[in-house]
C-alpha positions as CSV (number, residue, x, y, z in Angstrom):
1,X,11.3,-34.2,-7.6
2,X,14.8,-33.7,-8.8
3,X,14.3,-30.0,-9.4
4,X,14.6,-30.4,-13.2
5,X,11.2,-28.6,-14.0
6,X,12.4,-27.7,-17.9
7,X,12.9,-31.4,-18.5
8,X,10.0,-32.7,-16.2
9,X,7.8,-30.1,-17.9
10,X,8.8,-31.6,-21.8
11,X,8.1,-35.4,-20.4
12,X,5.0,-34.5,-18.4
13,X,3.0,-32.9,-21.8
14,X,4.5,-35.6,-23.9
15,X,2.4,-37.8,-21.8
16,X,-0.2,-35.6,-21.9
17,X,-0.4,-35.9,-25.3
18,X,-0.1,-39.8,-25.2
19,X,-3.0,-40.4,-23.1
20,X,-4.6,-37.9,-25.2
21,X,-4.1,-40.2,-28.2
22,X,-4.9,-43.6,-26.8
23,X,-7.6,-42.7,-23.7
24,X,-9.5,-39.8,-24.5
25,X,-8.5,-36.1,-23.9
26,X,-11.1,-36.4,-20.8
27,X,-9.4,-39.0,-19.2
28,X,-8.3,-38.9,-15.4
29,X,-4.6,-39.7,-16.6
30,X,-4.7,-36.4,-18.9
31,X,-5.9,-34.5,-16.0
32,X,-3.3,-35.4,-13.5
33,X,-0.4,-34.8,-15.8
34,X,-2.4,-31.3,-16.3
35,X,-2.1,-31.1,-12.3
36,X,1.9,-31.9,-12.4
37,X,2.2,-29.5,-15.4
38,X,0.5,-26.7,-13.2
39,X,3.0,-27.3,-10.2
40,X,5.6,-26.5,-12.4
41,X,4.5,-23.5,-14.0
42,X,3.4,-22.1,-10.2
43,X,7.2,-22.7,-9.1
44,X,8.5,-20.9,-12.5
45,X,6.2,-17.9,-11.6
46,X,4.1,-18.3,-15.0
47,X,1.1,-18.4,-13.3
48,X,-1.5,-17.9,-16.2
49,X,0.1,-20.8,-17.6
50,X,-1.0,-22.9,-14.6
51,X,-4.1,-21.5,-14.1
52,X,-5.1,-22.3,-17.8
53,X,-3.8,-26.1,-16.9
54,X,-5.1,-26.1,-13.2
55,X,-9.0,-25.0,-15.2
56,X,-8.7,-27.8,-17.7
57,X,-7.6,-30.4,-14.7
58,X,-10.5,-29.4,-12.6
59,X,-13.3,-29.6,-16.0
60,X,-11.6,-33.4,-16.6
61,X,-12.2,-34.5,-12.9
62,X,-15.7,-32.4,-12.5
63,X,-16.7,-34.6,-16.0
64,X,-15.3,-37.8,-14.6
65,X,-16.8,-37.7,-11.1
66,X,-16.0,-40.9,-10.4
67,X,-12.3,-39.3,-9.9
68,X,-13.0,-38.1,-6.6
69,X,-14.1,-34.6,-5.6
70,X,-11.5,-34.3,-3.1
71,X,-9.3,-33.7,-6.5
72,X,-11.4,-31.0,-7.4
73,X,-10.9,-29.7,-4.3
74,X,-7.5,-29.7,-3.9
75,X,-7.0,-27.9,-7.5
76,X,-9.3,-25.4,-6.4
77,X,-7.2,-24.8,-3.5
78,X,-4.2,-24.2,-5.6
79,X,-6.4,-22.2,-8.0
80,X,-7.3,-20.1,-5.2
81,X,-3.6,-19.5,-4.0
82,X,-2.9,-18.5,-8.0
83,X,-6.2,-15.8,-8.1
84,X,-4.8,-14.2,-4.6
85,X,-1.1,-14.0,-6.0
86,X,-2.5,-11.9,-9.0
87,X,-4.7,-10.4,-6.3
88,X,-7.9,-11.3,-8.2
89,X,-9.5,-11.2,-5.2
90,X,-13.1,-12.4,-6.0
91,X,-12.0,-15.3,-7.8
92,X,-9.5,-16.4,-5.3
93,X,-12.2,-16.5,-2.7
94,X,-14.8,-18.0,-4.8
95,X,-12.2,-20.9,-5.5
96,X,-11.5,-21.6,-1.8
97,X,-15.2,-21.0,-0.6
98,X,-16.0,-24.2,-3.1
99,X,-12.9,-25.7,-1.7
100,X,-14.2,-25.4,1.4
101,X,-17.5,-26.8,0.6
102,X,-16.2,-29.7,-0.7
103,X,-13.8,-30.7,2.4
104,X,-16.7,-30.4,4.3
105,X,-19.0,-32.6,2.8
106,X,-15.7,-35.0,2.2
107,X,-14.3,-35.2,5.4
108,X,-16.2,-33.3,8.0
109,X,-16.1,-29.8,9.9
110,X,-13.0,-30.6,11.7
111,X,-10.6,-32.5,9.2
112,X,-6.9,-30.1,9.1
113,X,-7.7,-30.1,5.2
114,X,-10.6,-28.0,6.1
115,X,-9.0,-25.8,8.1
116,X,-6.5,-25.3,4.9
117,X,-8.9,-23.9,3.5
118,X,-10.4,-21.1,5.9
119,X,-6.8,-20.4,5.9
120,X,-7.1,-19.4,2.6
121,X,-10.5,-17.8,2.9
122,X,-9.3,-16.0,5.6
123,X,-5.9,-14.7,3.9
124,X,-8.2,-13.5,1.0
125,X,-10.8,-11.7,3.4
126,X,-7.6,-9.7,5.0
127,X,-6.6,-8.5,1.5
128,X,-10.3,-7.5,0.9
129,X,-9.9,-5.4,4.3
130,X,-12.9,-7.5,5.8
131,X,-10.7,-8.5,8.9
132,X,-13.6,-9.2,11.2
133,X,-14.6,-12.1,9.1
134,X,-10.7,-13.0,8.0
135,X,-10.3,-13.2,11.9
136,X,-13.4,-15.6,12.2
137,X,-11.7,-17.9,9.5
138,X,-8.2,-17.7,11.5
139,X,-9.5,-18.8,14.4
140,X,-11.6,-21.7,12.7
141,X,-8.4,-22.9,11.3
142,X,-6.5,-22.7,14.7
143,X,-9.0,-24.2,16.7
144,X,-9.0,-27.5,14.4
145,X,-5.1,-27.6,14.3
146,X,-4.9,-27.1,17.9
147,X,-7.4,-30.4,18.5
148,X,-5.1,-32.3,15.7
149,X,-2.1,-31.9,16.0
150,X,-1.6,-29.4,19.6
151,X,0.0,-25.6,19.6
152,X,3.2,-26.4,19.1
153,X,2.6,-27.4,15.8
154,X,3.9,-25.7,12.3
155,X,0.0,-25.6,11.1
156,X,-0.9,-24.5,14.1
157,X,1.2,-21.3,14.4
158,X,1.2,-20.7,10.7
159,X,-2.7,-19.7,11.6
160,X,-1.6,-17.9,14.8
161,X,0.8,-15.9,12.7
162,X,-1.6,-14.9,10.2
163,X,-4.0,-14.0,13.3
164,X,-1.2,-11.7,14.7
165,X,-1.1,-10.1,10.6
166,X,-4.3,-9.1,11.3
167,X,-4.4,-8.1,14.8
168,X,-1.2,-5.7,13.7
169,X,-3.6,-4.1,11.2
170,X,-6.2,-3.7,13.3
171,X,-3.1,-1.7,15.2
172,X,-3.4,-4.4,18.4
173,X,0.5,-3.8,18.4
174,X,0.9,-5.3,22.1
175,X,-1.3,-8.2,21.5
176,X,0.1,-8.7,17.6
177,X,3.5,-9.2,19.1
178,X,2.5,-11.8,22.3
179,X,1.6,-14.0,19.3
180,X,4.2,-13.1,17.2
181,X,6.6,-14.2,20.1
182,X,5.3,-17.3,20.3
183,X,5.6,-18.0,16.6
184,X,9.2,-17.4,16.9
185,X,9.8,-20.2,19.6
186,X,7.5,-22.4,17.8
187,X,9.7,-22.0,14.4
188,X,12.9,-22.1,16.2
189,X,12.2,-25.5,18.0
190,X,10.8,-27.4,14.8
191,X,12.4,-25.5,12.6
192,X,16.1,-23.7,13.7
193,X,16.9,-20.5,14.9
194,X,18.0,-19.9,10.7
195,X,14.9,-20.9,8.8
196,X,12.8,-19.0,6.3
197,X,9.8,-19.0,8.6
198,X,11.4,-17.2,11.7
199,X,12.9,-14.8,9.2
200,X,9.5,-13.5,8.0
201,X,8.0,-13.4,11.6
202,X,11.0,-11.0,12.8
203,X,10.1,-8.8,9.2
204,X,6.7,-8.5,10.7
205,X,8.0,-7.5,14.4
206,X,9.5,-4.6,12.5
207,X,7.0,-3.4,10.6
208,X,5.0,-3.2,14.0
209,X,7.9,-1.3,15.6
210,X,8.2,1.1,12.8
211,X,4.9,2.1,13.0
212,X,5.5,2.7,16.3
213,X,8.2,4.6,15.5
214,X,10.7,2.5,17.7
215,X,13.1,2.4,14.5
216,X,16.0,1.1,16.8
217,X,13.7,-2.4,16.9
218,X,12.6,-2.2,13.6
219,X,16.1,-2.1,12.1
220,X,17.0,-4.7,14.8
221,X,14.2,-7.2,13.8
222,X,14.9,-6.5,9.9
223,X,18.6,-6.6,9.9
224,X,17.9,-10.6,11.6
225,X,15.1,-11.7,8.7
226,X,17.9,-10.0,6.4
227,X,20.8,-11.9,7.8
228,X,18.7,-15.5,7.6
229,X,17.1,-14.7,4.1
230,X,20.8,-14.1,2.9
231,X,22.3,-16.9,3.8
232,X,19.4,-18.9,3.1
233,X,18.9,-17.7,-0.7
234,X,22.1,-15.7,-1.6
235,X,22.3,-11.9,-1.8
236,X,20.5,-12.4,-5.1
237,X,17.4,-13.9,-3.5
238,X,13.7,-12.0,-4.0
239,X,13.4,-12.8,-0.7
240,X,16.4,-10.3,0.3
241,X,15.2,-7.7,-1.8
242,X,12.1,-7.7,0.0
243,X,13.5,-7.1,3.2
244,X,16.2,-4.6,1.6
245,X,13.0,-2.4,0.7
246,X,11.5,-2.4,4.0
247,X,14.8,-1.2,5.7
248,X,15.0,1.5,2.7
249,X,11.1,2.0,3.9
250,X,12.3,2.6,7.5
251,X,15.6,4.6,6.5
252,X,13.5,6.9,4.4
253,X,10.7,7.2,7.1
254,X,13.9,7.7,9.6
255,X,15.2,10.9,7.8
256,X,17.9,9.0,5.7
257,X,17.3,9.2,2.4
258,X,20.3,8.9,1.2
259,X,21.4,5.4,2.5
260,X,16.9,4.6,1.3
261,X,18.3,5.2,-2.2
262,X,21.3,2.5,-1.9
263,X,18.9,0.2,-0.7
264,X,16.3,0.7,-3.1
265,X,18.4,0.4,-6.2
266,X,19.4,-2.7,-4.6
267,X,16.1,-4.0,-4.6
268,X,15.9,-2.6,-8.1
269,X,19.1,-4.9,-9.2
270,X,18.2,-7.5,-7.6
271,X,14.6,-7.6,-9.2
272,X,16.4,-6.8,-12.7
273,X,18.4,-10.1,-11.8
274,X,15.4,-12.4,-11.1
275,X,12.5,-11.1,-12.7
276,X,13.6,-9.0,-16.2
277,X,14.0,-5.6,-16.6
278,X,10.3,-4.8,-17.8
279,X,8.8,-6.6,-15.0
280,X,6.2,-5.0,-12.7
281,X,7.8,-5.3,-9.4
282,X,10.7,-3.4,-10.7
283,X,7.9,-0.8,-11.7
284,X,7.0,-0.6,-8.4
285,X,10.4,0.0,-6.9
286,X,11.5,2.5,-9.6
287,X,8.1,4.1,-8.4
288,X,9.6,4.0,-4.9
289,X,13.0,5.9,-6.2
290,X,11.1,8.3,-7.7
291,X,9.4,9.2,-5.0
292,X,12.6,9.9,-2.9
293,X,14.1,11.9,-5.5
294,X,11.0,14.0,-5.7
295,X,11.2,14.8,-2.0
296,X,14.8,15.8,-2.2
297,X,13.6,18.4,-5.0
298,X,15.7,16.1,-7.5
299,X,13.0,16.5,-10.3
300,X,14.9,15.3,-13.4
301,X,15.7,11.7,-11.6
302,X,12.2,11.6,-9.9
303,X,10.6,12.3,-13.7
304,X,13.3,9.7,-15.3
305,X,12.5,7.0,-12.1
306,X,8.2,7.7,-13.2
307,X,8.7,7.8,-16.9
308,X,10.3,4.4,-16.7
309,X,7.8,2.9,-14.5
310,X,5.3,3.8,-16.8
311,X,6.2,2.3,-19.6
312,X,6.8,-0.9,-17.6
313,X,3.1,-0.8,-16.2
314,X,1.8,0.3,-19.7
315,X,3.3,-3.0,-21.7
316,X,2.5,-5.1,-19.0
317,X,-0.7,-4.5,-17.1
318,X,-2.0,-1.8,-19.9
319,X,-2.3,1.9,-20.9
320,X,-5.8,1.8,-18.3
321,X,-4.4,0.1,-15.5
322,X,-4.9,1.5,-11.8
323,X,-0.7,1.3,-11.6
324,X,-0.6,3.7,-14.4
325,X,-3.0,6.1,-12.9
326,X,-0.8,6.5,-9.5
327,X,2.4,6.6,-11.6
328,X,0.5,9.5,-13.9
329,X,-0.5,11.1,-10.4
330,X,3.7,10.7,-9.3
331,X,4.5,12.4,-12.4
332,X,1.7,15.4,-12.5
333,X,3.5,16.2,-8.7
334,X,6.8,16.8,-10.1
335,X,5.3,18.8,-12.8
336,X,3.7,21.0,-10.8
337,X,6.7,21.1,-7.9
338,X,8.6,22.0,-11.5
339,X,5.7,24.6,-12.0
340,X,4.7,23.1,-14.7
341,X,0.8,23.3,-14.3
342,X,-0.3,22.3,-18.0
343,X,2.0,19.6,-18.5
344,X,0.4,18.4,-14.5
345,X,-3.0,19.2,-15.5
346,X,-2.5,16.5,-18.1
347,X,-1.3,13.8,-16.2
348,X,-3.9,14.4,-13.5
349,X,-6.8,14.6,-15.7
350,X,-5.8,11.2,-17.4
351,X,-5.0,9.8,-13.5
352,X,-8.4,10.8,-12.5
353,X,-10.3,8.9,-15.9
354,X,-8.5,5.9,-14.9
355,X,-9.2,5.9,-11.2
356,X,-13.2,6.6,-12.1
357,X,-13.0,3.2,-14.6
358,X,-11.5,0.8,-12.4
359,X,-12.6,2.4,-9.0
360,X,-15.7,3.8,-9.1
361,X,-16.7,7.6,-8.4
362,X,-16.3,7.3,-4.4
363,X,-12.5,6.1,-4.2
364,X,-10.4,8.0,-2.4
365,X,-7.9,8.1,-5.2
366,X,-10.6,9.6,-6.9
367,X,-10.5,12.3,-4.4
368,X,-6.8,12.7,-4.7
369,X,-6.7,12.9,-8.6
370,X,-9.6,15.3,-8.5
371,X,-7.7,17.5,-5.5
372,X,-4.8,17.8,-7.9
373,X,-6.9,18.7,-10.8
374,X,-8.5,21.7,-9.1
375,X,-5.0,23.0,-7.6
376,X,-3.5,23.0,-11.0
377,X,-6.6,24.5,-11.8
378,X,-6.4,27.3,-9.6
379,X,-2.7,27.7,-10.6
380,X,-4.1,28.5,-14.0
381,X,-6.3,31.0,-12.5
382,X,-9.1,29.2,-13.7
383,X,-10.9,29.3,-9.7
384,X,-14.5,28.3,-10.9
385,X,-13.1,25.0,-12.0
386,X,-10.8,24.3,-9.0
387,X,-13.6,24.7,-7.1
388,X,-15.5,22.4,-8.2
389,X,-13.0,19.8,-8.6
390,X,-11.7,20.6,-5.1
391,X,-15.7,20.4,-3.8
392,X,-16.2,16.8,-5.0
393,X,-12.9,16.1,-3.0
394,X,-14.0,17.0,-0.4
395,X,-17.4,15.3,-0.7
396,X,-15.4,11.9,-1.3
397,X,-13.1,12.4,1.3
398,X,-16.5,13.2,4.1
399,X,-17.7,10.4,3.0
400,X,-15.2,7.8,3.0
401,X,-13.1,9.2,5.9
402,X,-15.9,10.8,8.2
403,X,-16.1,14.5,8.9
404,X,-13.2,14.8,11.1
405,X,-10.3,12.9,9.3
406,X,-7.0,15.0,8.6
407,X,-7.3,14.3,4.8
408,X,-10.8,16.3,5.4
409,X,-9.0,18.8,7.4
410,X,-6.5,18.5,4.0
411,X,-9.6,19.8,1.5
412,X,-10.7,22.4,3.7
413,X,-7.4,24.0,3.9
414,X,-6.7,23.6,-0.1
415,X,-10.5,25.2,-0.8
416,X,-9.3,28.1,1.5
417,X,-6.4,28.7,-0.2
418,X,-8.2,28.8,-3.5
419,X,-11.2,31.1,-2.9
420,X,-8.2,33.0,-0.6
421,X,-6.6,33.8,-4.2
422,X,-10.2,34.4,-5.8
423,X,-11.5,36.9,-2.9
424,X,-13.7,34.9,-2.3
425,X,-15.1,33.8,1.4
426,X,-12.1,31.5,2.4
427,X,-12.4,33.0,6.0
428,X,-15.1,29.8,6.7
429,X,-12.5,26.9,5.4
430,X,-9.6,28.3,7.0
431,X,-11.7,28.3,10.3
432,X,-13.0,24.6,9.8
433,X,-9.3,23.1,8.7
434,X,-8.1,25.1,11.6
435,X,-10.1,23.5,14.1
436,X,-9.7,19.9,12.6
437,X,-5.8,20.3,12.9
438,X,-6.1,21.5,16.5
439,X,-8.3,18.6,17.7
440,X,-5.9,16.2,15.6
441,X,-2.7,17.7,16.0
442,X,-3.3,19.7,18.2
443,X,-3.1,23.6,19.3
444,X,0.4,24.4,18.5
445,X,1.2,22.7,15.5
446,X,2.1,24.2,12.3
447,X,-0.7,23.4,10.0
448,X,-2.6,25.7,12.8
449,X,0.0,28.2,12.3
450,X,-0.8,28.4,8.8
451,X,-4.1,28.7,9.0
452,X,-3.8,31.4,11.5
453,X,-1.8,33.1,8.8
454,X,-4.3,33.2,6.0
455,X,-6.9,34.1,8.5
456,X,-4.5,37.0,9.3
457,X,-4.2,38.4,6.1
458,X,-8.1,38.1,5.1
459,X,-8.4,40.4,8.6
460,X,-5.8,42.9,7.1
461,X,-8.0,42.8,3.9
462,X,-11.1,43.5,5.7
463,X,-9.2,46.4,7.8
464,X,-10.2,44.3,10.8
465,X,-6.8,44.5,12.4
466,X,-7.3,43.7,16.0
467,X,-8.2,40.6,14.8
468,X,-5.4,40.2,12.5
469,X,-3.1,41.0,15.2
470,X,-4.1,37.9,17.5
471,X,-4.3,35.7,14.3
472,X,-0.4,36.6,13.4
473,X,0.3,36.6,16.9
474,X,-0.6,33.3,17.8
475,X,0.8,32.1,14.2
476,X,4.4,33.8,15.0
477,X,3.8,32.1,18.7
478,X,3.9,28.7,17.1
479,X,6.3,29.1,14.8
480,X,8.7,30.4,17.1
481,X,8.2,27.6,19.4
482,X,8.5,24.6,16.1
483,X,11.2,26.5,13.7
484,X,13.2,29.1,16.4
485,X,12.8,32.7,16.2
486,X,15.2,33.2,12.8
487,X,13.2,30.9,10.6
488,X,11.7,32.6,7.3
489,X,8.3,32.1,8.5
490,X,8.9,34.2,12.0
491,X,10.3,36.7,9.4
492,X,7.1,36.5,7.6
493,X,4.7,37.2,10.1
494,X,7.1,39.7,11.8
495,X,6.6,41.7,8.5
496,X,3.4,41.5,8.2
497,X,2.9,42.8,12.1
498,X,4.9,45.8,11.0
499,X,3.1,46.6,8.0
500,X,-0.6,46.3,10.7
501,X,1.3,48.4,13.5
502,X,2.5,51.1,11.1
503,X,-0.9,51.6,9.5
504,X,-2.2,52.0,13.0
505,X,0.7,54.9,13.9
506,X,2.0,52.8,16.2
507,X,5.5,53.2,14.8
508,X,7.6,52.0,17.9
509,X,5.8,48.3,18.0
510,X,6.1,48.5,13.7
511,X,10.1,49.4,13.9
512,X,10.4,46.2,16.9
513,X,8.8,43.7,14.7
């Protein structure tokens, strides 16, 4: 109670080890000191520590049933909140759906401790992505706080926040924030206008507004939960650095990268700080930095950024682990932006093994890894094999996505470009991509403009130059109206024009373009 855990920790397993001696290693006393000892391990963050003593707590009181099972219960509850924080998923909901049961029998359908745990049912069915069934469980658990304990209640919207959580990924925006309002008012009255609570609910109002690219109210709504989580936990706090990374989030989806990169390495200090310097949360944010530098075209930094990362993820989660495929798959794209098609061939390959172990043939990282394969592939002129790779893509991507997705519309185009460079028949995936971006993006955008483009130079290979002509005409249309008429890719096409109208003797049109 003090906040002493070290020293509560020593005193609670010399008990242990007491009751051990002089009751029995299966006795009730043995397991609640197991119970304590768990608590402290969860609030020191060494969770497979108090799972193991959580496991052994549980077998006592299962053994001793004259315990209770509303003790079993309960350390399944906090069993299952352990399992979702490593996100082992099945586990987690295996330990609350017995949890569940158990309240149920106990205490009946409508007891609050039952609606505790389709609370954590339903959190662990929304990380699954099964949100009609997570939204059954939310609204279980409101209804029962609501009849206990009224809407004004902390319970009560704790479950009507997660319900707007969900409704925001369902993309219910205008619904999501009604409820989201109403949390705030709730936590303000019971709880102040400064506490931890109202802080995360304005960190989920922006994320909605950056989605919907309002990034005026996103930075409003995250500069508050930063404000409160400051002053609440210090500028040290995890809970800062989490909030600094979704502003370096919006900055870099805002066009800032620079000002991203100062916030990320603050996150990255800041985990450093708390959490060790080998620690996978600071592999995911030097995964994050990469990832700017390689869309600034700063290679070496990305590369450095990815090369650490991966060693963190290797000693930690191992050399197999689906965090060391995506971090292979960062690193094989600034080989190949570098050109260096061997050296990305590698780390795509090995990306693409790991992704089929842990995820199945289907996944669409699987599709990804197997996309980059076959472009570094082609890059090698080896077009058979791209092709193939690319195919099964594709395949993956249908399948998952539907037939009309942009990733689809993605393959198409890549498989064009590939049998484009083969001579082979691209003309039909050029057409297909073409007609996915319009209805998507639609007609003037620039992935149509460069698919007219290709399709205008198969037409000048096939001397079929009328046709050519309205492809590059309609391309140099578009790309007059998105880039102004002195971009490189007007030039391009303008060029090419030339080249079609001086074949065709028609010298004054050739000299204007």
């Amino acid at each position: 109670e003090w906040g002493k855990d070290d020293q509560a920790l020593r005193f609670y397993n010399d008990a242990k080890t007491m009751y051990c001696s002089n009751v029995g290693k299966d006795d009730v006393e043995v397991a609640n000191c197991l119970q304590n000892i768990g608590l402290i391990y969860v609030r020191k963050n060494e969770h497979d520590q108090a799972i193991a003593s959580y496991i052994e707590a549980s077998r006592i009181h299962r053994a001793r049933k004259s315990s209770g099972s509303m003790s079993v219960s309960n350390i399944l509850h906090d069993l299952g909140k352990l399992y979702e924080a490593k996100k082992i998923f099945d586990k987690a909901l295996s330990c609350f759906t017995e949890c569940l049961r158990i309240r149920k029998e106990e205490l009946g359908d409508d007891h609050e401790e039952v609606a505790s745990a389709c609370e954590g049912i339903g959190s662990v069915l929304m990380s699954k992505n099964k949100n009609a069934e997570s939204m059954s469980c939310f609204r279980t658990a409101l209804r029962i706080y609501n009849e206990k304990f009224g809407n004004g209640h902390i319970r009560y919207t704790d479950a009507l926040a997660s319900i707007a959580k969900l409704l925001a990924n369902n993309k219910e925006y205008d619904t999501a924030l009604s409820h989201f309002q109403t949390c705030l008012l709730n936590y303000k009255k019971e709880l102040g206008s400064d506490s931890a609570k109202v802080a995360e609910i304005l960190s989920y109002v922006g994320d909605i507004h950056s989605k919907r690219i309002d990034y005026e109210e996103a930075m409003k709504n995250y500069s508050g939960a930063l404000k409160i989580r400051t002053n609440l936990f210090g500028r040290d706090g995890e809970q800062v650095a989490a909030t600094m990374l979704e502003i370096g989030n919006l900055l870099e989806d805002w066009g800032d990268n620079d000002e991203a990169i100062e916030c990320y390495q603050e996150v990255l200090r800041i985990l450093r700080f708390r959490l060790g310097q080998r620690h996978v949360q600071v592999a995911e944010t030097l995964n994050t930095i990469g990832t700017v530098h390689a869309e600034r075209e700063e290679y070496d930094q990305a590369l450095e950024s990815f090369q650490e990362a991966l060693s963190f993820y290797g000693d930690d989660l191992g050399s197999d682990s689906v965090e060391v495929g995506h971090t292979l798959h960062h690193i094989g794209g600034v080989h190949y932006a570098s050109s260096q098609h061997d050296e990305s061939l590698k780390c795509s390959s090995e990306a693409l093994r790991i992704f089929r172990l842990h995820l199945g043939s289907d996944d669409l990282s699987v599709a990804l890894a197997l996309n980059n394969v076959g472009i570094n592939h082609a890059r090698r002129k080896e077009h058979a094999k791209a092709i193939q790779f690319c195919t099964e893509a594709l395949r993956i991507r249908r399948l998952k996505l539907g037939m009309e997705h942009m990733d689809v519309a993605d393959a198409l185009y890549n498989i064009g470009n590939i049998l484009d460079e083969w001579g082979c028949q691209a003309l039909k995936f050029y057409g297909e991509s073409m007609s996915l971006y319009r209805s998507k993006l639609g007609d003037d955008d620039v992935e149509v403009a460069n698919c007219l483009q290709y399709i205008g130079s198969i037409y000048v290979r096939k001397n079929e130059h009328d046709q050519a002509i309205t492809s590059y005409a309609e391309s140099l249309r578009i790309y007059r109206l998105k880039h102004g008429d002195d971009s490189q890719d007007v030039a391009g096409i303008l060029f090419n024009l030339g080249r079609i109208y001086g074949k065709r003797a028609e010298y004054e049109k050739a000299l204007s373009c």
